[in-house]
N, C-alpha and C positions, 0 to 999 in steps of 0.2 A: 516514323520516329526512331533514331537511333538510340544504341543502349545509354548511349553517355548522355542524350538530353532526358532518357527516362528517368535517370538516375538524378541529374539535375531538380526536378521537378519534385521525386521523392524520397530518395535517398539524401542523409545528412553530408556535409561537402566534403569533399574528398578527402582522402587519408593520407594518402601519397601524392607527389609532387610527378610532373612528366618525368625525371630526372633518376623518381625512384626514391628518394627521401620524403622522412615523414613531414608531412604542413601542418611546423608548426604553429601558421600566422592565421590558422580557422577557426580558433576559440571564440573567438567574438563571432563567426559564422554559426557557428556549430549551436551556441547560446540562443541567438537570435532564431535559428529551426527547431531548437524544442521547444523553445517561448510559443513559437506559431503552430506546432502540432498540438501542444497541451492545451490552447486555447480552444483548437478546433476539437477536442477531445474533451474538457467540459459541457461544450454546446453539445455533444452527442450524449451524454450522460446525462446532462438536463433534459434530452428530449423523451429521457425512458420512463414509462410507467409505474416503473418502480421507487425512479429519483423523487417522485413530488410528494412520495407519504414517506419516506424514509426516517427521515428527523423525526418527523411525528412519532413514529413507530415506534423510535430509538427511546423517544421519552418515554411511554409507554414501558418498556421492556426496563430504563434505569430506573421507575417508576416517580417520574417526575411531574405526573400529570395532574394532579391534584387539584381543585379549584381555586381558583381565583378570590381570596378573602378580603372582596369589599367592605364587609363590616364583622367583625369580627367574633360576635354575637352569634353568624349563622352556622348550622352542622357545614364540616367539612369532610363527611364523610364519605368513606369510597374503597369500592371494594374489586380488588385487581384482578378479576379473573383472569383476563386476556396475558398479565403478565406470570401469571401461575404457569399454564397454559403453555406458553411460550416455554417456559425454564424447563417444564417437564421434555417437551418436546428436546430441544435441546437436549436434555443430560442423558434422553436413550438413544441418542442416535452419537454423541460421541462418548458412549459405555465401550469402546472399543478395543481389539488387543492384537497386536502383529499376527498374520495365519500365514503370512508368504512366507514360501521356502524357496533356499539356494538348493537344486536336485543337479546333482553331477554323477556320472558314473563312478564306477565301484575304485575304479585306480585316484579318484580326484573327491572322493568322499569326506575323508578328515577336512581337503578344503573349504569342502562346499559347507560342513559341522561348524568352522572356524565362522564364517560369514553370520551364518544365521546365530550363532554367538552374540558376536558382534552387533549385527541385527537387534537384539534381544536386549541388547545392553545401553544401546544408543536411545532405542525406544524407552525403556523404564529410566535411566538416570537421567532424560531428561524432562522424562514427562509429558510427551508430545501429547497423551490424551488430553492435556488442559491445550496443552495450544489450538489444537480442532477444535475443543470447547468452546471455546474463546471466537473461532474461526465461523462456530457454527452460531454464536450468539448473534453475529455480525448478519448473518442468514437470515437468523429467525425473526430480526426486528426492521435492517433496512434491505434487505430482500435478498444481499451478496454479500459473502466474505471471502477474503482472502488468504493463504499460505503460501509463504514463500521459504525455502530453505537455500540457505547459502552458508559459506562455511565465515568464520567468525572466531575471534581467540576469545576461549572460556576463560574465564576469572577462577575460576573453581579448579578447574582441572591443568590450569598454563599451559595448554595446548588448544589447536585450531579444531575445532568440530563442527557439523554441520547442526545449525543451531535454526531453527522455525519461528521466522517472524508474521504476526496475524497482521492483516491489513485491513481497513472499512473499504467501504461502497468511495469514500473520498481520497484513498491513498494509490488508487491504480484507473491510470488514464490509458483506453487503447486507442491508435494509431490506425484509421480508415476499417473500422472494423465495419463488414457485411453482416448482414439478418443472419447470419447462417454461422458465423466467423465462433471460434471458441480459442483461446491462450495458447493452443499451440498452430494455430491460422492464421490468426490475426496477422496483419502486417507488419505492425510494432507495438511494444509498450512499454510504458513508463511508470516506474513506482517512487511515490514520492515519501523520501521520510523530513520528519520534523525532529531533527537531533539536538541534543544539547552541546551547546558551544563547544564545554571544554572534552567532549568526547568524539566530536567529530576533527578536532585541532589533532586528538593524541591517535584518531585512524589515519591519517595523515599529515603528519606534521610538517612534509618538505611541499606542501598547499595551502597553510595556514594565509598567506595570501588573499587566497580567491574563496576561501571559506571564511564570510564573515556573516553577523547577526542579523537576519531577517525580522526579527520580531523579538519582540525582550520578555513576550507570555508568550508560550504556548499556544498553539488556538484549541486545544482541546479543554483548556482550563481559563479562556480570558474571560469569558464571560459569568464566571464566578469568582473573580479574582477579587474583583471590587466589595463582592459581600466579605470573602473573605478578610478585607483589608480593617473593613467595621469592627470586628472583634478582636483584631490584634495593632490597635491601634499604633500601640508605641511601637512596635517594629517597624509599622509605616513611616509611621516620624520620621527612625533614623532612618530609613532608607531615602525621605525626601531629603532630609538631609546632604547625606552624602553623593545626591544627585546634584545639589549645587555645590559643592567639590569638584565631583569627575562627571563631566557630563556623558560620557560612557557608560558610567553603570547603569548593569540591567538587574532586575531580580533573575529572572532563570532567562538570558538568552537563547533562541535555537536558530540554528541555520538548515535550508531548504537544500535536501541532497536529492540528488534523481538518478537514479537507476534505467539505464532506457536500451532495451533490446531493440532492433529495426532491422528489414531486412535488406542487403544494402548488393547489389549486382552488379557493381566493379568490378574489373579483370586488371590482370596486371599487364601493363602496356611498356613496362620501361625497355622492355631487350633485354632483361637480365634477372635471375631468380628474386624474390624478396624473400625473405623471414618475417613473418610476423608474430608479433607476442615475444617475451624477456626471454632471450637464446637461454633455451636448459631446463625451461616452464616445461610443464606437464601439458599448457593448452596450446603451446609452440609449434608452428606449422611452416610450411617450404611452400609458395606459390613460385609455378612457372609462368613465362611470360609469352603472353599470346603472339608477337612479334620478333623475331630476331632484331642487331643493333642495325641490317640491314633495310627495317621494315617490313621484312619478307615473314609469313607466318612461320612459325614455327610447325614440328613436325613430329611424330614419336615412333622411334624404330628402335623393334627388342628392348622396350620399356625405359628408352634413353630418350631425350629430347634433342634433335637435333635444328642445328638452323640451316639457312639456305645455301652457305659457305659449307659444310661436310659434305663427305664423301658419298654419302649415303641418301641425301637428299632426293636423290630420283629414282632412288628403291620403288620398285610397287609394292612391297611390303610397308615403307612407311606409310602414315597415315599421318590426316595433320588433326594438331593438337586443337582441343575444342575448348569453347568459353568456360563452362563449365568445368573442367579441369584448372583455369586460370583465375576464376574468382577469388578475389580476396579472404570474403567474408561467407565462404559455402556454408556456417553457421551461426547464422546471424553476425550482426556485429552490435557490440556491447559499449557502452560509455558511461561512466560516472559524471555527472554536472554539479553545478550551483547555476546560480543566478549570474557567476560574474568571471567562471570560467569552466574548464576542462580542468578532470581529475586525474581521468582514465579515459582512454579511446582504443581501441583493435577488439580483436577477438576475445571471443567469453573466457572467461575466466574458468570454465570448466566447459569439453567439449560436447554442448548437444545444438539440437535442433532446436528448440524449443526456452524459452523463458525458465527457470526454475519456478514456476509459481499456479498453484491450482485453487479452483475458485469451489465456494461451496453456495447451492442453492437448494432451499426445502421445495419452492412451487419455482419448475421452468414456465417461462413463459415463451410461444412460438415467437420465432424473431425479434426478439429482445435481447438485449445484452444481462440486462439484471434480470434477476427474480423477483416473485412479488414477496411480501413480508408476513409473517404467518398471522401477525396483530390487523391486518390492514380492513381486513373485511367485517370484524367485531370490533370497530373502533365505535360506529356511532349505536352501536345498542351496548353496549356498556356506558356511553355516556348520559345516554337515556335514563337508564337504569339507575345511574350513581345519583342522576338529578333528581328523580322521583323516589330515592333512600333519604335524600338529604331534605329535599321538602316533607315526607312523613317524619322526619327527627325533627325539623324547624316547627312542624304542627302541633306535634307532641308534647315539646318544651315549651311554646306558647302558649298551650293551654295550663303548666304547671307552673311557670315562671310569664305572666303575660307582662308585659311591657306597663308603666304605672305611671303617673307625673306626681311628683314627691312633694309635697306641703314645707316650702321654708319656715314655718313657724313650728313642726316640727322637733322634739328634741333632737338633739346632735347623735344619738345613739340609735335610737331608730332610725332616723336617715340613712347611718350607714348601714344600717341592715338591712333596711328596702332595698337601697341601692345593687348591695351586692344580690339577695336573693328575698322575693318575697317568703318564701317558706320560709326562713329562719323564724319569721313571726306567727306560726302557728303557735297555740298555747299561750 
């Protein structure tokens, strides 16, 4: 198999045209191959040991797990150890405080002083111990969380910082990951955010386009939405109202962005240099091309590229120039989506290897992508335990309040006394 059908197969479709310019006419391509990886990337996520008690877990930990009030009469009592438990867990393990140092020798000292400043500064004003908190909560209850750091314009500060966003178990899909694979192996991946409309129109407003409303709740709030709607009635009103106005409105629409790293083994093939990334970017790089305009491969003699036409071409000193030095995306390649087009396509937007984004687990488990949850193995003796609290309270109270059938002849003042409580009628 040659590189360009490997690449066919796994790689998102090309960047470049034979010609050398960018394809623009692969959005709808490009759409259609994260659609098909994120699918085959919840089927692996569903198939982990850790995915089928997650939610459970998660309720546990928001402490939503409460029983079920058939009749309303009976104790509903219940005592959270497992989520005590958990928080503790949690809040010592991110008690944490910067201990890396920038060490330079004695002539580059002040610089290396300035760093770890910085360092020091970035860490406390923004408070990343909560965001690990936060990261590690995702841990403790659906078995993995996530941290991503990317840079972002502060509101606080009107400048770009590098600002820490937490992810669940359900905001990061990987890309053909092996038993062995960790975030910075892995093939590719994708991280999904659920943005609000009008903040993802003002991160990019010359795309407003192809970023439209997925969903007009949330999914992290739909399914309280509706209770919610019970107690604020009249707001509902108008807002049904004004749904038969503008059939557009939404209460909080969000749009579906995806973040997707993948490793992509393209070379440049046109005959002539590319530039990739905005000429003057800091992530802006120079690709040479495997081929002169000849066909003939290229060549590198005294750190020049020559083609088949120079002088120099039958030097034994030249060497010729290898894939690897001609690859597009020698660091991954990066792209912003939606559902309904391309944001961003080429190179990372800052140059590494690797994804920005590290995963946090309390219990690894061997060959697993996730972790297990730290609630997961004292789910069923605490519910034991809550049942056999709540039948000794159901016991107790029926022997002091037992259940009566009331005499309608009756006065009307006793009645409601029985009613509510027989002890009222002691004495």
């Amino acid at each position: 198999m040659s590189l360009n059908e490997f690449n066919k197969l796994y790689a998102p479709p090309s960047y470049v045209t034979e010609s050398g310019d960018l394809a623009t006419d692969q959005d709808e391509k490009i759409v259609e191959w994260h659609r098909q990886e994120v699918e085959k990337s919840k089927n692996f996520l569903r198939s982990q040991r850790g995915w089928k008690s997650a939610d459970a877990c998660m309720e546990i930990l928001y402490g939503d797990n409460g029983p079920r009030q058939v009749y309303k009469n009976l104790s509903n009592l219940t005592i959270k150890k497992l989520r005590r438990q958990a928080r503790e867990a949690v809040a010592n393990a991110s008690n944490i405080r910067p201990r890396w140092l920038t060490q330079a020798k004695k002539e580059y000292s002040a610089v290396a002083e300035v760093y770890n400043k910085r360092r020091d500064a970035w860490f406390y004003y923004l408070f990343v111990d909560r965001y690990i908190k936060e990261a590690l909560q995702w841990a403790g209850g659906a078995g993995i969380g996530y941290l991503m750091l990317w840079p972002e314009y502060d509101h606080r500060t009107c400048d770009f910082d590098i600002i820490p966003k937490v992810l669940s178990h359900k905001n990061v899909f990987p890309f053909h990951a092996d038993a062995k694979d960790r975030i910075e192996t892995v093939w590719g991946i994708s991280v999904w955010f659920e943005m609000a409309l009008p903040k993802a129109h003002a991160n990019w407003p010359e795309h407003m386009n192809i970023i439209k409303a997925d969903r007009d709740i949330p999914s992290y709030f739909a399914g309280r939405f509706e209770q919610t709607t019970r107690k604020f009635r009249g707001v509902v009103d108008w807002i049904n109202g004004n749904k038969k106005k503008n059939a557009e409105f939404s209460p909080y629409p969000v749009a579906d962005i995806f973040y997707t790293w993948v490793r992509d083994s393209s070379i440049n093939t046109t005959g002539h240099e590319l530039t990739l990334g905005e000429v003057g970017a800091d992530y802006s790089y120079k690709v040479p091309s495997y081929y002169d305009v000849y066909n003939q491969r290229n060549k590198i003699l005294n750190g020049n590229i020559i083609g088949s036409d120079d002088a120099g071409y039958d030097n034994p000193a030249a060497r010729f120039i290898t894939r690897k030095e001609c690859m597009l995306f020698p660091n991954m390649r990066f792209m912003i989506t939606t559902h309904y087009g391309v944001i961003y396509d080429g190179p990372p937007l800052w140059i590494c290897n690797r994804p920005p984004i590290e995963w946090f687990k309390f219990e690894e488990v061997p060959d697993e992508w996730m972790g297990i949850s730290l609630i997961r193995d004292g789910r069923n003796l605490e519910r034991g335990s809550n049942n056999m609290l709540r039948a000794i309270e159901d016991s107790v109270v029926g022997k002091i309040n037992p259940p009566i059938a009331v005499n309608e002849n009756l006065p009307k003042n006793v009645i409601k006394q029985l009613s509510t409580n027989v002890r009222f009628m002691i004495g």
